[in-house]
C-alpha positions as CSV (number, residue, x, y, z in Angstrom):
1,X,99.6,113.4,134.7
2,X,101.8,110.4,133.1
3,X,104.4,111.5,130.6
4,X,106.2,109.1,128.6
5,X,109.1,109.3,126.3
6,X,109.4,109.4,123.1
7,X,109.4,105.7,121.9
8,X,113.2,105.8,120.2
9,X,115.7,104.2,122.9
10,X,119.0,105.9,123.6
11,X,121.8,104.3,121.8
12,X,124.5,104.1,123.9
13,X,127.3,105.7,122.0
14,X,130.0,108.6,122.2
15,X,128.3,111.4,119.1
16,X,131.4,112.5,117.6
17,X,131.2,116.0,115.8
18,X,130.0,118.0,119.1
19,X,131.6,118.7,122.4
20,X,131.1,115.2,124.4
21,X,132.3,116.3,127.5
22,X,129.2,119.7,127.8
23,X,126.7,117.1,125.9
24,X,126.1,120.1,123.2
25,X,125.3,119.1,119.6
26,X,123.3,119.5,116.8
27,X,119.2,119.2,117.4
28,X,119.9,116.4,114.5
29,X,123.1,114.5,116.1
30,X,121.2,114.2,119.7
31,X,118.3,112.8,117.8
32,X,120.2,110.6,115.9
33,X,121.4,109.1,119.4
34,X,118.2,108.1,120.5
35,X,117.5,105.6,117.5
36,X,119.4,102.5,118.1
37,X,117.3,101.1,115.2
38,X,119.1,103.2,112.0
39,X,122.8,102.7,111.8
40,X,125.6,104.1,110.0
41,X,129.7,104.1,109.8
42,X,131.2,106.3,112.5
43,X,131.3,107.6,115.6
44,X,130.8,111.1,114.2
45,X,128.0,110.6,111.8
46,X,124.5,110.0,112.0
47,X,121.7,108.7,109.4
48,X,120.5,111.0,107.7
49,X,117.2,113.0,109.3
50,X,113.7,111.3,108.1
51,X,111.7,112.3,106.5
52,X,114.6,113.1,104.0
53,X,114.4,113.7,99.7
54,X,114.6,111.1,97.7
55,X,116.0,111.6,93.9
56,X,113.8,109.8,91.5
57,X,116.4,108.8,89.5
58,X,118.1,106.4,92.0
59,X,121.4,105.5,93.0
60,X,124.2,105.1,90.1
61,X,124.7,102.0,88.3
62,X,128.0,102.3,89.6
63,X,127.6,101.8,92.9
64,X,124.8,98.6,92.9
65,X,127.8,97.0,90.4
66,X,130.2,97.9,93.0
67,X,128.7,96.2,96.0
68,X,127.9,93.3,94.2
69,X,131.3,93.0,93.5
70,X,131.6,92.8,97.3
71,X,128.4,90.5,98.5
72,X,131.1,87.5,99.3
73,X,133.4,90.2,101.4
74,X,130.6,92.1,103.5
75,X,128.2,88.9,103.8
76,X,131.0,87.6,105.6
77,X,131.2,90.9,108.1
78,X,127.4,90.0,108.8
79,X,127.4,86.9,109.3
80,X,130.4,87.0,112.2
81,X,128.5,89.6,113.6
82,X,125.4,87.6,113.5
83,X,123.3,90.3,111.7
84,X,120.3,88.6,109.3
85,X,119.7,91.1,106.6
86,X,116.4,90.2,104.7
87,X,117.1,92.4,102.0
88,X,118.6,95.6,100.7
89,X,117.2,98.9,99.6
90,X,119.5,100.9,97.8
91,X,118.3,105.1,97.8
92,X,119.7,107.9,96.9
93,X,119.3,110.7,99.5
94,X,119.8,114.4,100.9
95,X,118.1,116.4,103.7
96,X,114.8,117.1,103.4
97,X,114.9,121.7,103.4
98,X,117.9,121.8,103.5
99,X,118.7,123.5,100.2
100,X,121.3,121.0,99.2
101,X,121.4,119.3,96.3
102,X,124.0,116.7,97.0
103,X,122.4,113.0,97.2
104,X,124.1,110.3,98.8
105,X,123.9,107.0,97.2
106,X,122.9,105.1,100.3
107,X,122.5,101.1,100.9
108,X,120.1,100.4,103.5
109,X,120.6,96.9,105.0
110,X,117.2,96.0,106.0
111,X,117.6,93.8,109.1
112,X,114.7,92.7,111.4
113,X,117.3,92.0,114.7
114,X,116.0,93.6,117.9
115,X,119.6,93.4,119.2
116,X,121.3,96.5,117.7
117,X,124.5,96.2,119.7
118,X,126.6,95.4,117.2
119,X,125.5,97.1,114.2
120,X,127.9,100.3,115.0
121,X,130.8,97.6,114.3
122,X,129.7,96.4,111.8
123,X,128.8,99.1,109.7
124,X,132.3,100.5,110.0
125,X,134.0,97.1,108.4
126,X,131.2,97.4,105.7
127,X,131.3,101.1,104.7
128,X,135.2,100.3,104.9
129,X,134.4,97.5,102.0
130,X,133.1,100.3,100.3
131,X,135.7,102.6,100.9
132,X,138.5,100.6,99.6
133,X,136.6,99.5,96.1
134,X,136.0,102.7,95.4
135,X,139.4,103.6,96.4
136,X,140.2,100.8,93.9
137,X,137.9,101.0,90.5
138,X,137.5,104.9,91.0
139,X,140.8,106.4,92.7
140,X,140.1,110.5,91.2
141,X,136.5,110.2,91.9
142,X,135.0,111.8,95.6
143,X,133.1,108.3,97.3
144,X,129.5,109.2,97.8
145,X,128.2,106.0,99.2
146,X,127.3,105.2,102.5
147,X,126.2,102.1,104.1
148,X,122.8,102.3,106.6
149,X,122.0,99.2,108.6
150,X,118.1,99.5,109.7
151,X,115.3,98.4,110.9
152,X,112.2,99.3,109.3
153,X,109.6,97.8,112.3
154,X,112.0,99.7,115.2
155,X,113.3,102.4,114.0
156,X,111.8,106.0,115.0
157,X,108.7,107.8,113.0
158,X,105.8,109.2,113.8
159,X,102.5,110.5,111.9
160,X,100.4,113.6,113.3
161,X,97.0,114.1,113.5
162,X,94.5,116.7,114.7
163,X,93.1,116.6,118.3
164,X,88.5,116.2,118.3
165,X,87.5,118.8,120.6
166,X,85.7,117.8,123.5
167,X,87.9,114.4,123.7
168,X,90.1,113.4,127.2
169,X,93.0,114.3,125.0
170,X,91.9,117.3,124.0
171,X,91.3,118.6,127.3
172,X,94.6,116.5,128.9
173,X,96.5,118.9,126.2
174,X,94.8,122.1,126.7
175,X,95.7,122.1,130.7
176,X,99.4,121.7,129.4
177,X,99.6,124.8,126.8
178,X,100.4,127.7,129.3
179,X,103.4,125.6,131.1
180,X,104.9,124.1,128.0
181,X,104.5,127.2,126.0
182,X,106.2,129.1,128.9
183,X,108.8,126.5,129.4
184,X,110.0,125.3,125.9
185,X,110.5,129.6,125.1
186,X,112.8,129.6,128.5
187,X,114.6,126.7,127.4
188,X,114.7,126.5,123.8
189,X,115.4,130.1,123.3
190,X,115.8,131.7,119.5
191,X,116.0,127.8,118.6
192,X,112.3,127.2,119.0
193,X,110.4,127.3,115.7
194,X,106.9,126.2,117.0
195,X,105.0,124.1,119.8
196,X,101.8,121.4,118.7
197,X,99.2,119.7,120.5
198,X,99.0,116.9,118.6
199,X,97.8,113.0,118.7
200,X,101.0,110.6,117.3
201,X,101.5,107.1,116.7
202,X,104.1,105.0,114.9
203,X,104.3,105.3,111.3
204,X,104.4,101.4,110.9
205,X,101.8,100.0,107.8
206,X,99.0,98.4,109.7
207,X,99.8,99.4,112.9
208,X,97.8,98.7,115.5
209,X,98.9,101.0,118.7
210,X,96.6,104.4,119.6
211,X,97.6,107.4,118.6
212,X,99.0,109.2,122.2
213,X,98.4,113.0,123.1
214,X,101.9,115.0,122.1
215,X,103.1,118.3,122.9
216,X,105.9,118.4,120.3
217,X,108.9,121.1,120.7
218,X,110.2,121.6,117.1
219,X,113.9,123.5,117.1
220,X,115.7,124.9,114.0
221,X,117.7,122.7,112.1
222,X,121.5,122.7,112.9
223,X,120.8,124.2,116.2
224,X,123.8,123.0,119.0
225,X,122.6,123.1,122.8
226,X,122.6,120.5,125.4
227,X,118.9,119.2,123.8
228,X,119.7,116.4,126.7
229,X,119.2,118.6,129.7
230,X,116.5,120.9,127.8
231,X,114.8,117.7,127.1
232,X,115.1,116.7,131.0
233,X,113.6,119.9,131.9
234,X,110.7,120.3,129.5
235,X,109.6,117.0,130.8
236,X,110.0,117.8,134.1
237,X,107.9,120.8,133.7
238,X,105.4,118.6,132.3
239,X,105.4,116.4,135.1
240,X,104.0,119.6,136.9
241,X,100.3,119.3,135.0
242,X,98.4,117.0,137.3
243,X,95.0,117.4,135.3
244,X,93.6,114.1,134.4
245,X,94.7,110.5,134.0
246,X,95.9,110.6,130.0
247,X,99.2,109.6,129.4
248,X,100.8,112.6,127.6
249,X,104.1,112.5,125.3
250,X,106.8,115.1,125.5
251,X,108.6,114.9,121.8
252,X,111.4,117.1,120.4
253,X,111.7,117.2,116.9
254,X,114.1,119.2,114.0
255,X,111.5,121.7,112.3
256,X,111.8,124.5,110.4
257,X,108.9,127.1,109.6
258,X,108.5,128.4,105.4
259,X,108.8,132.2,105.3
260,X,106.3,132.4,103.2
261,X,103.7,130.9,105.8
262,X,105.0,132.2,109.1
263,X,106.0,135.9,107.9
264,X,104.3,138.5,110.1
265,X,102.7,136.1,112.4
266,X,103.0,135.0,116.1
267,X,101.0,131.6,115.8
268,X,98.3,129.9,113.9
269,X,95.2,127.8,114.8
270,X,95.2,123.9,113.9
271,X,92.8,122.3,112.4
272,X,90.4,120.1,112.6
273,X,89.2,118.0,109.8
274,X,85.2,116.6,109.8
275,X,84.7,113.2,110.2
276,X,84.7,112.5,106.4
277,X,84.4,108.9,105.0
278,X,87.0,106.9,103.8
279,X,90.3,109.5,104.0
280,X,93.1,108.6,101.8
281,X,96.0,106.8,103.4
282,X,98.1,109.3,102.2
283,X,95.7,112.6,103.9
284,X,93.0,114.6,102.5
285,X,94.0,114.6,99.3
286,X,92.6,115.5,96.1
287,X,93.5,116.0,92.5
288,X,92.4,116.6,88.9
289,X,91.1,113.6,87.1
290,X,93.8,111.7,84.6
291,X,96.5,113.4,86.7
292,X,99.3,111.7,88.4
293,X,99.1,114.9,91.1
294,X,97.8,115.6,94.4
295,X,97.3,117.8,96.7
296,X,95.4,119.5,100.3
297,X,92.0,120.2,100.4
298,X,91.8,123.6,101.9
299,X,89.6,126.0,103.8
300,X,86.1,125.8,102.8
301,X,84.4,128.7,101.7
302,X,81.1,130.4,99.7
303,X,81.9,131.7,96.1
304,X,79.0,131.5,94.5
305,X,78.8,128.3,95.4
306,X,79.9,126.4,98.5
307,X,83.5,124.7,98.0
308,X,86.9,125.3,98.7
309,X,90.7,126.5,98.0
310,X,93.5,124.7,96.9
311,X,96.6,125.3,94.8
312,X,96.5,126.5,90.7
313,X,99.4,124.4,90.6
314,X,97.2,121.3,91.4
315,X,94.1,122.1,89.9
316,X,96.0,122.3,86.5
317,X,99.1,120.0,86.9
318,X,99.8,118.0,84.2
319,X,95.8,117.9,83.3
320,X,95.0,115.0,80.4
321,X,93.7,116.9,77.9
322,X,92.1,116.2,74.6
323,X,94.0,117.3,70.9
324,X,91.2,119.8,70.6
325,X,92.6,121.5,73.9
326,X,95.8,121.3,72.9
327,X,99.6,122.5,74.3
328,X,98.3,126.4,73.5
329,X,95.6,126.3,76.1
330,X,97.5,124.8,78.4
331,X,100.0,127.8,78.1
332,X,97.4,129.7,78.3
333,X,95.7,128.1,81.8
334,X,99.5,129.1,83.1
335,X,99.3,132.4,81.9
336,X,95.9,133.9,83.0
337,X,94.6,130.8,85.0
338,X,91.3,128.9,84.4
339,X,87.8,131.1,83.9
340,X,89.8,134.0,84.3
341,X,89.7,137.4,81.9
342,X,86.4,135.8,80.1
343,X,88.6,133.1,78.7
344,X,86.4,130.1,80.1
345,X,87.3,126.3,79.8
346,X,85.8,124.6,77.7
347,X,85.6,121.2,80.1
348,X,86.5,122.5,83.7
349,X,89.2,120.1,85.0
350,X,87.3,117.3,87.5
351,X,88.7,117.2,91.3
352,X,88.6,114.2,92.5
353,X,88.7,112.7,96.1
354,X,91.0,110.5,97.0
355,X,93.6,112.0,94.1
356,X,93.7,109.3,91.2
357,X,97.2,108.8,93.1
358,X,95.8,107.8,96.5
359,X,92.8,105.6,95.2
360,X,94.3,102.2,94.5
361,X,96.7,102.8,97.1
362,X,93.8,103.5,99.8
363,X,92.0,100.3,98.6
364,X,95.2,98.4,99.1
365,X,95.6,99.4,102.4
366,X,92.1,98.5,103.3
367,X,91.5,95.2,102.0
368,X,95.4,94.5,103.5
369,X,94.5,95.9,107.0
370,X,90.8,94.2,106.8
371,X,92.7,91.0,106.3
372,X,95.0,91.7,108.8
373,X,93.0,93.5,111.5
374,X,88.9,91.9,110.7
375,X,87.4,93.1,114.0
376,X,88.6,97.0,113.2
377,X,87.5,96.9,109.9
378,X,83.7,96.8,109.4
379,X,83.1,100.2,108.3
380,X,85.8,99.6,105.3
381,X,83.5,98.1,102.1
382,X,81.0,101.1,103.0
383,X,84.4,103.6,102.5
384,X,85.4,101.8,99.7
385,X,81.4,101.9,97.9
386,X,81.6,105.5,98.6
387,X,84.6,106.4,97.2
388,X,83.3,104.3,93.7
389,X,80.0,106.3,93.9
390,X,81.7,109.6,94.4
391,X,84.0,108.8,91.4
392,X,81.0,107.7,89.7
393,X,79.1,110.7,90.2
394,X,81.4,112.9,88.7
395,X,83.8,113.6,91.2
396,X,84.1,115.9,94.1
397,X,83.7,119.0,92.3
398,X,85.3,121.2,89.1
399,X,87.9,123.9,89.0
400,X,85.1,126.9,89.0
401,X,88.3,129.5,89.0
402,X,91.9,130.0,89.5
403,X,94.8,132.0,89.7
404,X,97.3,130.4,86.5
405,X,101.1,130.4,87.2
406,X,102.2,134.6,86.7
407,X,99.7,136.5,88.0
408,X,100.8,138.6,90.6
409,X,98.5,140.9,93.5
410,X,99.2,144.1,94.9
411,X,102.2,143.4,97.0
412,X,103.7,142.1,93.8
413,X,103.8,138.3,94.8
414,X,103.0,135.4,92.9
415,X,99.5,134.1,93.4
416,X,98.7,130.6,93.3
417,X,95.0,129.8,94.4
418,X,92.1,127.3,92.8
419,X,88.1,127.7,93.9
420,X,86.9,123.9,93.7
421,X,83.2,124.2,93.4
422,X,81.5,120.8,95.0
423,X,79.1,118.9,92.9
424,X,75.3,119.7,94.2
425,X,75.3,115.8,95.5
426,X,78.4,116.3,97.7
427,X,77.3,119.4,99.3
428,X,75.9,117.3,102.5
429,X,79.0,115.6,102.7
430,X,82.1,117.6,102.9
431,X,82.4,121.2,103.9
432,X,82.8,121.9,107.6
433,X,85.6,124.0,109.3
434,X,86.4,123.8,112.8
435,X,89.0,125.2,114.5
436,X,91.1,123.8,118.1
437,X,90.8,126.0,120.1
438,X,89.8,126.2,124.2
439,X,89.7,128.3,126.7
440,X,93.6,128.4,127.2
441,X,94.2,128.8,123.5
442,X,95.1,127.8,121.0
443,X,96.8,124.1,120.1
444,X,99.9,125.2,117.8
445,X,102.1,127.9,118.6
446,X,105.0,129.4,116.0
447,X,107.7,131.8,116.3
448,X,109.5,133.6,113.4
């Protein structure tokens, strides 16, 4: 069977911060390494990990005045270099679960260069700018800004998706689960959080590539080992599963597990969604109508009435309501949740799908990717008419019941579940479950 790499080249640089000489670091430092593509000051730091949190509030006005201040000084770096930055993106950052609330004000220099090799250079003379202006204008004050050169069309990120049962991949994948299971617990030891069977592709807008069968190895965060040679050898094992022609992709990633979801249990099933029409760009997303939320469609199930679960938390977030409603009811949707304890809405919240959020984006993205991609885009105006008619029609379905904020079960945990009845006219449509599973297994396997 082929295997290829993942699609992030190794930068050819000395990782300061670990032990260079045994190759161990951090699960986040080697992967930092292999990304020639995302750039920042020092031999001993690395970008930090995407997908990362981004505060809403932005970066400080300080620091845009302060590298304006500079644009002559560190143009000048660039241009000796030869480094054509098309524009800058100015963020302000932390690790995504890491439970730190410290964000870095971070300037991104976009640049659209395929030749990386001087970047490392040159982000040390520009974060050194930095350094001494703020060293200047702000002597007491700790500097919290750190310069990123990147490339948004290079650099390394990938988007998931379920395997189709049934499919080459599917099968390509299930021949590999006993070996790679096996192997990644040998070598990864108590750093392994859990092993997927997945289909990835580059998270690029409009991207045109096929999404390539994945069996990705996700490790704690902060774990040190020599991920080079346990890399080497989960690929080699790999290499070993000579069913079928597909190409298959070994990837390592930095992933933890929530307690809440993996407490108690040895793995869980993927799943597979139905070929629905016209799913949001974003995922299967829905929300409340008049709210700026969103959130998953869950398992479907019969209450009643056929539908499924989702979140309280989205089924009431933020819901537009009328002065006859009013802030009390609201309180009280929080308290005891909605149709619960005989207190009944009076106007069930509308679910709609897409979310209000995802709509005008997922009609962007189609009549951009029609444009740029005609001959893979004849079955977008019949998406796009049936999300309008399902809007329309009065949405996906209504919040029948749900849990409210407080209300706690047995075990004395919080509860926080919705039961989103569909509409009659949808029932055809939406509502089927199906699980990945084969003879060997399952497709996703997690350890606590």
């Amino acid at each position: 069977m082929p295997v290829s790499e993942n699609n992030a080249q190794q930068c050819k640089i000395s990782i300061g911060g670990c032990d260079t000489e045994l190759s161990v670091s951090t699960i986040e430092f080697y992967l930092a390494s292999k990304d020639p593509y995302r750039v920042v000051a020092g031999q001993d730091e690395y970008p930090t990990p995407w997908p990362y949190n981004r505060n809403c509030y932005g970066v400080s006005k300080y620091t845009r005045d302060m590298f304006h201040r500079i644009e002559s000084a560190y143009g000048a770096v660039l241009v000796r270099y030869g480094i054509t930055v098309l524009c800058i993106s100015f963020e302000s950052i932390a690790p995504l679960n890491s439970g730190s609330e410290v964000y870095i004000d971070t300037i991104v220099l976009i640049s659209h260069d395929e030749d990386s090799s001087s970047w490392h250079l040159a982000a040390d003379e520009v974060q050194a700018l930095v350094d001494e202006e703020v060293l200047r204008t702000q002597p007491k004050k700790e500097n919290r800004i750190r310069i990123e050169l990147r490339n948004p069309t290079k650099w390394y990120r990938g988007r998931s998706s379920a395997v189709s049962p049934g499919t080459e991949e599917h099968s390509a994948l299930l021949s590999t689960v006993e070996t790679m299971k096996s192997k990644a617990e040998e070598a990864c030891l108590e750093h392994l959080t859990n092993i997927t069977w997945v289909l990835r592709c580059p998270l690029i807008p409009y991207c045109a590539k096929p999404s390539v069968p994945t069996v990705m190895v996700a490790i704690k965060p902060g774990s040190k080992g020599q991920w080079g040679h346990i890399e080497e050898q989960l690929r080699l094992a790999l290499c070993t599963v000579s069913e079928g022609d597909v190409d298959v992709k070994l990837e390592l990633v930095a992933g933890a597990l929530l307690p809440n979801l993996s407490n108690g249990s040895q793995y869980s099933l993927s799943q597979v969604n139905s070929d629905h029409w016209c799913p949001p760009y974003t995922g299967a997303s829905i929300g409340v109508r008049g709210s700026r939320e969103a959130g998953s469609i869950g398992p479907w199930v019969h209450f009643h009435d056929k539908g499924f679960l989702t979140t309280h938390h989205v089924a009431a977030a933020h819901r537009v309501v009328s002065p006859a409603d009013g802030p009390p009811l609201k309180r009280l949707y929080a308290e005891i949740g909605i149709n619960r304890k005989e207190k009944k809405a009076r106007k069930p919240p509308i679910v709609d799908y897409p979310a209000p959020l995802d709509t005008a984006q997922t009609k962007e993205r189609y009549e951009t990717y029609a444009k740029r991609f005609p001959d893979n885009a004849a079955k977008d105006p019949e998406d796009l008419k049936n999300m309008d008619d399902l809007y329309d029609s009065g949405g996906l379905g209504t919040v029948l019941e749900s849990s409210g904020y407080y209300r706690k079960n047995k075990e004395g945990r919080r509860m926080d579940w919705a039961f989103i009845r569909l509409n009659v006219q949808n029932q055809h449509m939406f509502g089927e479950n199906t699980t990945a599973t084969g003879p060997n297994g399952t497709l996703c396997h997690t350890y606590t």
